[in-house]
PLY file of the C-alpha trace (Angstrom):
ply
format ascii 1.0
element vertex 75
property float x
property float y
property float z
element edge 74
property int vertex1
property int vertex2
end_header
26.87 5.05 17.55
25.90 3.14 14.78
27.42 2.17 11.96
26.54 2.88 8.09
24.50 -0.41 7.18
22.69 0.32 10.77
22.01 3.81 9.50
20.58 3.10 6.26
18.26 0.08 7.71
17.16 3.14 10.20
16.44 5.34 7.39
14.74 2.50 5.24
12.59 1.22 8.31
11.85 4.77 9.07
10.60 5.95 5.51
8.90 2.50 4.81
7.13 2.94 8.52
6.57 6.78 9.80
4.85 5.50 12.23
7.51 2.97 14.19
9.92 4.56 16.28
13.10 2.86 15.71
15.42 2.56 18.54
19.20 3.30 17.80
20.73 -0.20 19.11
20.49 -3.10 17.05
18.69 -5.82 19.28
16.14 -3.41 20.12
15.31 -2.36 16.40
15.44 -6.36 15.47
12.53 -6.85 18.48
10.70 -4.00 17.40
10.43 -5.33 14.11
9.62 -8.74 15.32
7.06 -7.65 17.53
5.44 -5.51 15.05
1.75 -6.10 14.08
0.42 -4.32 10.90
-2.66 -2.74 11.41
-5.17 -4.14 8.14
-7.96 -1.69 6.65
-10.42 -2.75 4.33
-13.89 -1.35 3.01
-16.46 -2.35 1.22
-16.89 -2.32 -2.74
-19.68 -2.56 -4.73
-20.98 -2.08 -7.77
-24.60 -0.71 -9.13
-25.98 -1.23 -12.31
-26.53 1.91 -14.18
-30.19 3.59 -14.85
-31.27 2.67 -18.11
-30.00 5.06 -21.41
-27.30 6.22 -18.98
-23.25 5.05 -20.53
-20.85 3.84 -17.39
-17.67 4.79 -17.91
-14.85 3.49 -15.28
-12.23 5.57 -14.38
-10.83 3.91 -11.27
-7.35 2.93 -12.61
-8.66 -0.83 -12.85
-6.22 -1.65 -15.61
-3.03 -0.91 -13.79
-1.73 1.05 -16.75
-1.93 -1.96 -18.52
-2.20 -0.98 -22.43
-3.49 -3.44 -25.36
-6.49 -5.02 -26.02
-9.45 -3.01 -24.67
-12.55 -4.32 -23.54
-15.92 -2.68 -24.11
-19.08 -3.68 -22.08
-22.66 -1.97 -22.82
-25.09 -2.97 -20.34
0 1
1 2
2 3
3 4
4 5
5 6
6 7
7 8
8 9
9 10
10 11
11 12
12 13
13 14
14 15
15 16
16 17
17 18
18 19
19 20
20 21
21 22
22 23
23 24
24 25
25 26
26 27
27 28
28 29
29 30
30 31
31 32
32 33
33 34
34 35
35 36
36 37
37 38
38 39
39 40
40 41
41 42
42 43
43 44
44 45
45 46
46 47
47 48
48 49
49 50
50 51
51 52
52 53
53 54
54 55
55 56
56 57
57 58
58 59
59 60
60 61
61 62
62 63
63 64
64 65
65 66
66 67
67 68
68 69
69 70
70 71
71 72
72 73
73 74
């Protein structure tokens, strides 16, 4: 049985990582967790210049939310 700060860091691993089943004994969940190798994705990004008399208007979040200052860019 484990005990209430093993139980939460069983909870925690297993919202923060669906994927991981986490054993129920200690040592077991501390090699799991040493032995475990993120998987990395990645894809390609790139950007086009627009046709001519056509306005580009970016609405991919780039900012972060980020509110102030805006910059404006006419190409």
């Amino acid at each position: 049985m484990c005990n209430l700060e093993e139980q939460s860091i069983i909870r925690l691993i297993t919202m923060k990582y669906p994927w991981i089943k986490v054993p129920r004994e200690w040592g077991k969940i501390v090699k799991v967790l040493k032995e475990y190798k993120p998987r990395l994705h990645y894809c390609t990004v790139s950007w086009r210049k627009p046709y001519s008399d056509t306005l580009k208007c970016n609405t991919d979040g780039v900012s972060g939310g980020i509110l102030g200052k805006v910059l404006m860019f006419f190409v």
